[in-house]
GUKE-733338 format. One record per atom (N, C-alpha, C): residue in one letter; chain; residue number from 1; x, y, z. Coordinates in Angstrom, 1 decimal. Layout:
% residues N
{atom A, A, NUM, {X, Y, Z}}
...
% end
This chain:
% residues 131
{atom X, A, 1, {2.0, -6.8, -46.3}}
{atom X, A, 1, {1.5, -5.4, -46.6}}
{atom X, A, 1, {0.9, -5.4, -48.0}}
{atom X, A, 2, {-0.7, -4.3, -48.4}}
{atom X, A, 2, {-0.9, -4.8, -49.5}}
{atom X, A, 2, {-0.2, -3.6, -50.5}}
{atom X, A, 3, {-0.5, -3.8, -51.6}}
{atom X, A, 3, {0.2, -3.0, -52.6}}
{atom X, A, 3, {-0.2, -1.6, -52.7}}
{atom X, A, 4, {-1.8, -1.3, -52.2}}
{atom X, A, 4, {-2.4, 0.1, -51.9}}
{atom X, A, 4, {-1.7, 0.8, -50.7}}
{atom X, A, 5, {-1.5, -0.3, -49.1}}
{atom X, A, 5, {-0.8, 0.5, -48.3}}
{atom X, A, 5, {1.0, 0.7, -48.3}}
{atom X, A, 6, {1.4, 0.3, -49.3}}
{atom X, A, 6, {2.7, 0.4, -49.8}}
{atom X, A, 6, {2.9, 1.6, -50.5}}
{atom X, A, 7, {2.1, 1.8, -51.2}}
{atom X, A, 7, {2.1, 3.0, -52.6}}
{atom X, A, 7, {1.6, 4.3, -51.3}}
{atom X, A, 8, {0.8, 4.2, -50.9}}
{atom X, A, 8, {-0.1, 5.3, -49.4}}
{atom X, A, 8, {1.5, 5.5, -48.9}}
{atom X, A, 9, {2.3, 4.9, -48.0}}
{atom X, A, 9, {3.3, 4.9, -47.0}}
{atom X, A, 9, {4.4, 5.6, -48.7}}
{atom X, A, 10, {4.3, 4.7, -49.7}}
{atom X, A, 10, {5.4, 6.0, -50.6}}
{atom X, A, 10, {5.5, 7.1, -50.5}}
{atom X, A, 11, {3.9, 7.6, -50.8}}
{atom X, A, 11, {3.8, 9.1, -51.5}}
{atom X, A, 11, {3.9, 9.5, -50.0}}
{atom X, A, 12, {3.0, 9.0, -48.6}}
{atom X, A, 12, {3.5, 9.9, -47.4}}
{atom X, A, 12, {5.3, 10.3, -47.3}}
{atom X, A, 13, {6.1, 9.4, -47.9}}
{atom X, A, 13, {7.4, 9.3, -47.4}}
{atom X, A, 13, {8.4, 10.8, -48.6}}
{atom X, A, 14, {7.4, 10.8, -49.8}}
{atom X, A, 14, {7.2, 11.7, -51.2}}
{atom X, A, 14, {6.8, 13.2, -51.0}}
{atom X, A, 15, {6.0, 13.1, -50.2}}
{atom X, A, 15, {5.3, 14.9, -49.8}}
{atom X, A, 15, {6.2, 15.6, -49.5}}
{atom X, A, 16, {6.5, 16.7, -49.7}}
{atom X, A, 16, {7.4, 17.5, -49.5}}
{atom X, A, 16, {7.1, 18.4, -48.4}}
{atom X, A, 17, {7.5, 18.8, -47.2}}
{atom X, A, 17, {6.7, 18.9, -45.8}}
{atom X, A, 17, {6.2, 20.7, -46.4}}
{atom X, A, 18, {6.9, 21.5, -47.0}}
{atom X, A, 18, {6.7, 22.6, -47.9}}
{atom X, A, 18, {5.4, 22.6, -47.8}}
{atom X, A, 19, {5.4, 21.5, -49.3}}
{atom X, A, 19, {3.5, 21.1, -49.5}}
{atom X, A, 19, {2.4, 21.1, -48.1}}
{atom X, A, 20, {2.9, 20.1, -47.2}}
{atom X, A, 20, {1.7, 20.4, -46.2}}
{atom X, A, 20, {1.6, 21.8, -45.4}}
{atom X, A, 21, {2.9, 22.2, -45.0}}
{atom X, A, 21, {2.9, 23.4, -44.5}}
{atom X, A, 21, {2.0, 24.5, -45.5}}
{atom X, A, 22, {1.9, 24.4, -46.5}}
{atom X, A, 22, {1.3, 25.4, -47.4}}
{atom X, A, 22, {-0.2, 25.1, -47.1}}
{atom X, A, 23, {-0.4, 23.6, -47.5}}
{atom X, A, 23, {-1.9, 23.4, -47.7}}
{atom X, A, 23, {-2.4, 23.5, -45.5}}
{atom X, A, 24, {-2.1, 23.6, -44.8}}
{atom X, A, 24, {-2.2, 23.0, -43.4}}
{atom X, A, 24, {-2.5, 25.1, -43.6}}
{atom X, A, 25, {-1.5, 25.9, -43.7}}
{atom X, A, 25, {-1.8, 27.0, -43.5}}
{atom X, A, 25, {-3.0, 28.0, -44.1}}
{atom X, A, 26, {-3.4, 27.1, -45.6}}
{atom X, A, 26, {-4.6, 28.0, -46.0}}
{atom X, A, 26, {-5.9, 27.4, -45.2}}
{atom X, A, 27, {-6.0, 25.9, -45.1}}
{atom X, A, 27, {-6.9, 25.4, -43.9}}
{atom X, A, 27, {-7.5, 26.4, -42.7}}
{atom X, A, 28, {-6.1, 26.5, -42.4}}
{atom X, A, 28, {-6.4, 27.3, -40.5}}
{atom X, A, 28, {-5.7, 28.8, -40.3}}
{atom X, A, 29, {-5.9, 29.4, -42.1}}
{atom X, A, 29, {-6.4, 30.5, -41.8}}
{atom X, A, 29, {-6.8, 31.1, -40.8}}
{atom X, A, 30, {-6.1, 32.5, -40.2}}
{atom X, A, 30, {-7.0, 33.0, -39.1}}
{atom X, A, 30, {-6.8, 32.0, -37.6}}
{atom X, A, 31, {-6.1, 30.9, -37.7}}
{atom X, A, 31, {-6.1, 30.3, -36.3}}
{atom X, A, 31, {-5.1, 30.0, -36.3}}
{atom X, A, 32, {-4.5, 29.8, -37.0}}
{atom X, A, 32, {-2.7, 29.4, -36.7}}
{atom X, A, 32, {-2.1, 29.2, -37.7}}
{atom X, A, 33, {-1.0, 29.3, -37.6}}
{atom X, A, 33, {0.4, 29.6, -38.8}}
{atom X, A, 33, {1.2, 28.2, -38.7}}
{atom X, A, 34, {1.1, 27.4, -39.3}}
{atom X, A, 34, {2.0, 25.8, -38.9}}
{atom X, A, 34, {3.7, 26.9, -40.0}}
{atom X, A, 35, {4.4, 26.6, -38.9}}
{atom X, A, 35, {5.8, 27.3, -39.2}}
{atom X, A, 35, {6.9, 26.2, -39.5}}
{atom X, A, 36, {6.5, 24.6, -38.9}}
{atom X, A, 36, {7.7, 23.3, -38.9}}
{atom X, A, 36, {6.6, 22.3, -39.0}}
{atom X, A, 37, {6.8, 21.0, -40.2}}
{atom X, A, 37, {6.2, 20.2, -40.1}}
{atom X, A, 37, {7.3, 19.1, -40.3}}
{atom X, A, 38, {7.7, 17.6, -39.5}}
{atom X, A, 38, {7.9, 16.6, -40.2}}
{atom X, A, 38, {7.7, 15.4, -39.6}}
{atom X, A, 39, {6.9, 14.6, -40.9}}
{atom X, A, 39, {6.9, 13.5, -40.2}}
{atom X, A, 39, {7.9, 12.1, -40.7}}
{atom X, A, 40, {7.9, 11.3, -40.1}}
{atom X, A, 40, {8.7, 10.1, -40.1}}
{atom X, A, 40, {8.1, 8.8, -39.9}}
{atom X, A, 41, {7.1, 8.3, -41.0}}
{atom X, A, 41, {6.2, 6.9, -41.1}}
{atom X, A, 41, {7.3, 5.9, -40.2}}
{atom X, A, 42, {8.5, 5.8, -40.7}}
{atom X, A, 42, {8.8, 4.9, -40.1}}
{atom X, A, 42, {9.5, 4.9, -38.5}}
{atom X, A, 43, {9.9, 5.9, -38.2}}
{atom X, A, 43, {10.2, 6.1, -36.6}}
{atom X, A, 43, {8.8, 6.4, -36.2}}
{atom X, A, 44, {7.5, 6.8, -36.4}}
{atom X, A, 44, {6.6, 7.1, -35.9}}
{atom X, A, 44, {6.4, 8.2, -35.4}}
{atom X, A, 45, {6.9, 9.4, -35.7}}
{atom X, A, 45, {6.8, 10.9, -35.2}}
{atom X, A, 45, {6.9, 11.5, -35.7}}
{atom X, A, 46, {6.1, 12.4, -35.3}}
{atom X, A, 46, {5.6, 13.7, -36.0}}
{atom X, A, 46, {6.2, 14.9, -35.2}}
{atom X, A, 47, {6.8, 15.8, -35.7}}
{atom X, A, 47, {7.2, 17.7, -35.1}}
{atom X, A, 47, {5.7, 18.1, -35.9}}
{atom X, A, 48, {5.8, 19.4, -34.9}}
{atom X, A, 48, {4.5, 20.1, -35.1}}
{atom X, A, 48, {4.8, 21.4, -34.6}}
{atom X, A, 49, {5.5, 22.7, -35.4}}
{atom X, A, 49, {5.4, 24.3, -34.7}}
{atom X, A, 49, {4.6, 24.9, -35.1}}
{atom X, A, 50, {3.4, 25.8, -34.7}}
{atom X, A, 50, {2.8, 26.4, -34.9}}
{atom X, A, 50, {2.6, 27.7, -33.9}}
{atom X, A, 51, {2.5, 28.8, -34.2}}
{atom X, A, 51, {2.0, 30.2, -34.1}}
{atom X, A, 51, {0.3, 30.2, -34.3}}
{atom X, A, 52, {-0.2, 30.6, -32.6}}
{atom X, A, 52, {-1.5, 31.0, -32.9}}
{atom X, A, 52, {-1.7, 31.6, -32.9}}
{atom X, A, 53, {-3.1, 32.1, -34.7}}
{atom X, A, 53, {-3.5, 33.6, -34.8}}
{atom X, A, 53, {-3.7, 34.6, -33.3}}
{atom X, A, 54, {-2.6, 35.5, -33.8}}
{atom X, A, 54, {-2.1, 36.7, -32.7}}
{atom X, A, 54, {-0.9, 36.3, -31.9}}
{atom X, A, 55, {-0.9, 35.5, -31.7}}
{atom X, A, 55, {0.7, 35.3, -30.4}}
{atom X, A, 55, {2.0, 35.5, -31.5}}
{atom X, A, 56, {2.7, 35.8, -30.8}}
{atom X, A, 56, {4.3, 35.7, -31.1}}
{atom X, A, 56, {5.1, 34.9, -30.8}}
{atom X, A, 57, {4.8, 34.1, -29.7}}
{atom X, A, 57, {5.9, 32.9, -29.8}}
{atom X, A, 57, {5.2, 31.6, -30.4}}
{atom X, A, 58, {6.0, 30.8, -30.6}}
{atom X, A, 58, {5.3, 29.4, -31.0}}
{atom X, A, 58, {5.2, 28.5, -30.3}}
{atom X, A, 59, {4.4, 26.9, -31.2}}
{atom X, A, 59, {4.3, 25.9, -29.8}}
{atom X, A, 59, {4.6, 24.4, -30.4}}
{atom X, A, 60, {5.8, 24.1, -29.6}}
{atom X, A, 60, {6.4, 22.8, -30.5}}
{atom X, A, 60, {5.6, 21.9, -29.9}}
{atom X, A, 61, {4.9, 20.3, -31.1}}
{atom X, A, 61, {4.4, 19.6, -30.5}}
{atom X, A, 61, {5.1, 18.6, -31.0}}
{atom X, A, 62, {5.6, 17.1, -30.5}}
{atom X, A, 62, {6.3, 16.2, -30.8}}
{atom X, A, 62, {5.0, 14.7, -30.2}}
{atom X, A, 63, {5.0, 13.8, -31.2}}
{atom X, A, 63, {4.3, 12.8, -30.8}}
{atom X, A, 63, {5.1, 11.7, -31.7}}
{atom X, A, 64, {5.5, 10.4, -30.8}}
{atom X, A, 64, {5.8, 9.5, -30.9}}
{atom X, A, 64, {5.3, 8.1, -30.7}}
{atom X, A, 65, {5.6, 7.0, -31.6}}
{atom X, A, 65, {5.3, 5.6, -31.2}}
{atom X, A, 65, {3.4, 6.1, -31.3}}
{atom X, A, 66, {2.9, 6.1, -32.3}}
{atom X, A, 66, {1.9, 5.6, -32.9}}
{atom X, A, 66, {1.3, 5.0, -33.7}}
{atom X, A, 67, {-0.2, 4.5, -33.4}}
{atom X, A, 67, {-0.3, 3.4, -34.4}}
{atom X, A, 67, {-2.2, 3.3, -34.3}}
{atom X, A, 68, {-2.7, 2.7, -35.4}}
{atom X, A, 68, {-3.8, 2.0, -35.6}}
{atom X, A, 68, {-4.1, 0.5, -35.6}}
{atom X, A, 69, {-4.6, 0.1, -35.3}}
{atom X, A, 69, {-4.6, -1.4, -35.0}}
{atom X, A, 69, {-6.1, -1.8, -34.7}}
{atom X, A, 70, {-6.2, -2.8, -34.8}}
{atom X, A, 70, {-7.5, -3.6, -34.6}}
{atom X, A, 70, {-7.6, -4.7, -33.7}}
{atom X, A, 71, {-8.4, -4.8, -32.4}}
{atom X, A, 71, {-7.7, -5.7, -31.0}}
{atom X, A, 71, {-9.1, -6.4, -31.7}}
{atom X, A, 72, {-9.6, -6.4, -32.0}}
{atom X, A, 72, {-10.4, -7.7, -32.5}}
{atom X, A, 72, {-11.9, -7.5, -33.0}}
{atom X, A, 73, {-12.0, -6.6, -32.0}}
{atom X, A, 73, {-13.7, -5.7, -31.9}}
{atom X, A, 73, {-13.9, -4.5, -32.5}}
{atom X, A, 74, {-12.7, -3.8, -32.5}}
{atom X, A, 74, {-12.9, -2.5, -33.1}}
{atom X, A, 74, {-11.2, -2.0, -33.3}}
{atom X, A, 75, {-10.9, -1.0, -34.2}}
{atom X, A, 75, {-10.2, -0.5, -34.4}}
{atom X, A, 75, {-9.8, 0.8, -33.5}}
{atom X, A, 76, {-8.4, 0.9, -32.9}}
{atom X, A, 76, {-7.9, 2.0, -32.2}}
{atom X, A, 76, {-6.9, 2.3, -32.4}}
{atom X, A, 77, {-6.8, 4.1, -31.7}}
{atom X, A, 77, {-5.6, 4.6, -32.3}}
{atom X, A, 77, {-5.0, 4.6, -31.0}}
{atom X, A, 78, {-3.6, 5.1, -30.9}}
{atom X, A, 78, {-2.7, 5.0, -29.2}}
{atom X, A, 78, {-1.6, 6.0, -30.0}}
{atom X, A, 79, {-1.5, 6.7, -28.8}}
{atom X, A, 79, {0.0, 7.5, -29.1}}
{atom X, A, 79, {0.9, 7.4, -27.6}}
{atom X, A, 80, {2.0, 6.4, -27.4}}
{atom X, A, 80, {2.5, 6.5, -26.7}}
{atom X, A, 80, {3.2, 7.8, -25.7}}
{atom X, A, 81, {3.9, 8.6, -26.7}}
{atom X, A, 81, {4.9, 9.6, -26.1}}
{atom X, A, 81, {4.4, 10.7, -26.9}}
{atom X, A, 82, {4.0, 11.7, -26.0}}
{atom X, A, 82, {3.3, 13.1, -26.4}}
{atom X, A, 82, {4.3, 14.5, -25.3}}
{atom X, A, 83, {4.8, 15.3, -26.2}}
{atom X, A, 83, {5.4, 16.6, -25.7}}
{atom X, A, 83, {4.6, 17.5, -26.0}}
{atom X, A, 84, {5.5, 18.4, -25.6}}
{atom X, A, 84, {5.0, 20.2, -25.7}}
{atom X, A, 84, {6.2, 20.9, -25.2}}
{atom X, A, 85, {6.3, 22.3, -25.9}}
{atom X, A, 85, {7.3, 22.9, -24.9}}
{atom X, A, 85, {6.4, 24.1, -24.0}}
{atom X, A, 86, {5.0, 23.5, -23.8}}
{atom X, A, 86, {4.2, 24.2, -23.3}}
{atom X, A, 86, {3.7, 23.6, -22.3}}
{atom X, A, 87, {3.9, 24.2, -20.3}}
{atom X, A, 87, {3.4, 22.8, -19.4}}
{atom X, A, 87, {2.2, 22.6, -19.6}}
{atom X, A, 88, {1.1, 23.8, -19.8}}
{atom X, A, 88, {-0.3, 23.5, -20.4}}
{atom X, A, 88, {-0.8, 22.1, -21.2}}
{atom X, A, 89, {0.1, 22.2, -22.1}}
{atom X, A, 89, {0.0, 21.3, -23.5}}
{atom X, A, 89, {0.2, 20.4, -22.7}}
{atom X, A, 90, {1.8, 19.9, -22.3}}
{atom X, A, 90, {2.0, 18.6, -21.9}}
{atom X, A, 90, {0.9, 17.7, -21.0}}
{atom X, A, 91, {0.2, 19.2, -20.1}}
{atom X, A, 91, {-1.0, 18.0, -19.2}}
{atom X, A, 91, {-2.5, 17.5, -19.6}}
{atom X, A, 92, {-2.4, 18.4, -20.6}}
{atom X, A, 92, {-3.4, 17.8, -22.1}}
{atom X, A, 92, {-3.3, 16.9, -22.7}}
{atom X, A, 93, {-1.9, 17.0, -23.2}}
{atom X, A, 93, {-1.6, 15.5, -24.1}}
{atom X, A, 93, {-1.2, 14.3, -22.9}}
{atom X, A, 94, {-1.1, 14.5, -21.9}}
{atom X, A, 94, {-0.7, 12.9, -20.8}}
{atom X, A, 94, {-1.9, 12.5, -20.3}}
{atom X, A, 95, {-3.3, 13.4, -20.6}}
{atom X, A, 95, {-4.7, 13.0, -20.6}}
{atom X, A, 95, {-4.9, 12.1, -22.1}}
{atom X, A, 96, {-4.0, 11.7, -23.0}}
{atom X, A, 96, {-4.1, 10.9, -24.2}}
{atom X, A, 96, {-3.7, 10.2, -24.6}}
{atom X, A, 97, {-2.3, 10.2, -24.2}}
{atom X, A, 97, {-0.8, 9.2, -24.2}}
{atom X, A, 97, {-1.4, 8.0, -23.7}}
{atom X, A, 98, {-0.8, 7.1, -24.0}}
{atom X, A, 98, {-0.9, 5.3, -23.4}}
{atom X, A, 98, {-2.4, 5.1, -23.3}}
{atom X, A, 99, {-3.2, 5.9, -23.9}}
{atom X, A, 99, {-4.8, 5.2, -24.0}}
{atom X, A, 99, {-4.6, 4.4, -25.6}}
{atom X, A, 100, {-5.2, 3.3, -26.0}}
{atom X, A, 100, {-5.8, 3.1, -27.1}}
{atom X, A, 100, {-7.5, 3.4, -27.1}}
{atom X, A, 101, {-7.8, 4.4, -28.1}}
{atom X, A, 101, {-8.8, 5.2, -28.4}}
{atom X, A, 101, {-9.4, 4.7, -29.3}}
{atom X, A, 102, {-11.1, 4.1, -28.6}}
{atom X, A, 102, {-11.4, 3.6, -29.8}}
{atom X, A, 102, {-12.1, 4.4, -31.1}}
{atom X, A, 103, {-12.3, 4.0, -32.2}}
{atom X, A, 103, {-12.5, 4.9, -33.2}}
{atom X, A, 103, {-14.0, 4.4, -33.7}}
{atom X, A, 104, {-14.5, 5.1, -33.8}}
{atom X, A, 104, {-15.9, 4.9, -34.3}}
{atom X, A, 104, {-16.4, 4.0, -35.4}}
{atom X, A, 105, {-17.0, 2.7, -35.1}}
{atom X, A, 105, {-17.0, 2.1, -36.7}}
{atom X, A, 105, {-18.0, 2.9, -37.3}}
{atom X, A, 106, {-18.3, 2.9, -38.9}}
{atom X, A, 106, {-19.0, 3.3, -39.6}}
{atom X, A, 106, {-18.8, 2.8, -40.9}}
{atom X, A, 107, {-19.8, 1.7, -41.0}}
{atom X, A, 107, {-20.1, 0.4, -42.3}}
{atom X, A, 107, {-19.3, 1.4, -43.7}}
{atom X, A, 108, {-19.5, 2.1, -43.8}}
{atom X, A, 108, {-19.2, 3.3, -45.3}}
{atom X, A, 108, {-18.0, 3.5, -45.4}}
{atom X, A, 109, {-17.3, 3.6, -43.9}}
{atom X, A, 109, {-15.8, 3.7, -44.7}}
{atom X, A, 109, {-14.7, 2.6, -43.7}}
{atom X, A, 110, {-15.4, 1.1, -43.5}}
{atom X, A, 110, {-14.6, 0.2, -43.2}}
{atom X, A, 110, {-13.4, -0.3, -43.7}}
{atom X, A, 111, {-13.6, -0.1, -45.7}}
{atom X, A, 111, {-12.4, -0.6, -45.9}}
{atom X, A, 111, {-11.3, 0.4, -45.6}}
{atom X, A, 112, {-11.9, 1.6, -45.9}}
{atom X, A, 112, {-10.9, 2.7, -45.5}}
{atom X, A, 112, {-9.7, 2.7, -44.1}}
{atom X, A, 113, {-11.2, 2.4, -42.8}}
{atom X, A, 113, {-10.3, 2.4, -41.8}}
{atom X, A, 113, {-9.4, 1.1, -41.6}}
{atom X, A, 114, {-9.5, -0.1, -42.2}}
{atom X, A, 114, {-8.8, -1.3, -42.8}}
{atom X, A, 114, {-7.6, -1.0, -43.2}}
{atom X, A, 115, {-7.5, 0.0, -44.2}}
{atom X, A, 115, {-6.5, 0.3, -45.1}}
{atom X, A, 115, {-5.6, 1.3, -44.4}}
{atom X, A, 116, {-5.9, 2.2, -43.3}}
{atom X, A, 116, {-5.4, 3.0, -42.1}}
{atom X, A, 116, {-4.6, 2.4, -41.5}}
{atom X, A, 117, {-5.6, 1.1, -40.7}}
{atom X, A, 117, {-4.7, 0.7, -39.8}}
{atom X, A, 117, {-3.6, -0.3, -40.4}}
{atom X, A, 118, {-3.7, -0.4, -41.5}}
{atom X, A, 118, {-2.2, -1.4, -42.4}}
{atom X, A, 118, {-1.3, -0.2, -42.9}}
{atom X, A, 119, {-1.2, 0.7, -42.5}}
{atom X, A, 119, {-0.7, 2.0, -43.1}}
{atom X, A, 119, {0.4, 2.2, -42.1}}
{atom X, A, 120, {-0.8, 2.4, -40.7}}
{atom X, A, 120, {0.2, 2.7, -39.7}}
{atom X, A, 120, {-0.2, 1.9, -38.5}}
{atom X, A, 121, {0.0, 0.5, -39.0}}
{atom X, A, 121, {-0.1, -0.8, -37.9}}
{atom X, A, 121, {1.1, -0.6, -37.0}}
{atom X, A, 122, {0.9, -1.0, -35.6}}
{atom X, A, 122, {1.8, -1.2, -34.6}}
{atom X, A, 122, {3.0, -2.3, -34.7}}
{atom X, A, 123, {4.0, -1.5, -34.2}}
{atom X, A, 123, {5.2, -2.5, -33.9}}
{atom X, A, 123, {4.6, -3.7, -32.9}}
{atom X, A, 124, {4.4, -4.5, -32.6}}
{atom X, A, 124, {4.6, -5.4, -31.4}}
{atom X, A, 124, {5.0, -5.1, -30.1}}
{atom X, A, 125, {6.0, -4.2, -30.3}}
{atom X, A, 125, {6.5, -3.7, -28.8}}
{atom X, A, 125, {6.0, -2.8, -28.4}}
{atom X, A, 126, {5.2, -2.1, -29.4}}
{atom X, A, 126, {4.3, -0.9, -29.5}}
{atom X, A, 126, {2.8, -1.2, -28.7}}
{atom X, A, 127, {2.3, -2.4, -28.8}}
{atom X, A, 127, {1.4, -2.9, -28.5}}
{atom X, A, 127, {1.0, -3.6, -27.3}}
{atom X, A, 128, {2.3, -3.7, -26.8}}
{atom X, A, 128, {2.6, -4.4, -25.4}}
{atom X, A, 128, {2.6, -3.2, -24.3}}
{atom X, A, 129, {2.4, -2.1, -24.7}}
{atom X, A, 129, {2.9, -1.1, -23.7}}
{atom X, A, 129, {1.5, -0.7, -23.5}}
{atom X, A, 130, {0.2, -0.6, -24.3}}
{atom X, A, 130, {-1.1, -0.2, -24.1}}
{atom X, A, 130, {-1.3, -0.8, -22.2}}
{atom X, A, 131, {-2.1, 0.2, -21.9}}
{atom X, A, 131, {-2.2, -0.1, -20.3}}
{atom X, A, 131, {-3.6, -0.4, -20.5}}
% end
């Protein structure tokens, strides 16, 4: 791992979820209220509660076992395990789960997406489950 995606995986591990919940709510002003944020670089999962502008109840989203990776040709993302406590949501997100998605190259920000997928490269076992 190199010393840039070491220091990147710190500060992600350093944010105080506070911080994103603040900055995530002046973003989506007007469309939704993020109320629970956390994530977990190293188990691979993200919580996600949000209230959208006008409803009253909220909508938990949980995604696990993801990764960026590069199969040779191009670079993709895959999110194995996708919830909701919404049945809506869930048949949305199982239209996404166990796909690796490929991601667009674009010459301008190659080292970037380089530096992405060493960030949040796949476990091996992670990578064996792609259908």
């Amino acid at each position: 791992m190199s010393f840039k995606s070491s220091l990147i995986r710190f500060v992600i591990k350093l944010t105080p979820n506070a911080l994103i919940i603040w900055g995530a709510n002046i973003i989506m002003k007007g469309i939704a209220e993020l109320t629970q944020f956390n994530f977990d670089l190293d188990a691979r999962k993200v919580y996600v509660q949000t209230r959208l502008y006008g409803e009253e109840h909220t909508i938990e989203v949980t995604l696990e076992d993801f990764a960026v990776f590069n199969d040779g040709e191009s670079y993709r993302f895959i999110i194995h395990h996708a919830s909701s406590d919404r049945p809506w949501l869930n048949n949305i997100l199982a239209k996404f789960t166990g796909k690796a998605w490929k991601i667009p190259t674009l010459p301008l920000f190659a080292t970037q997406l380089e530096l992405v997928a060493e960030v949040f490269s796949a476990k091996p076992v992670v990578l064996e489950q792609i259908d």
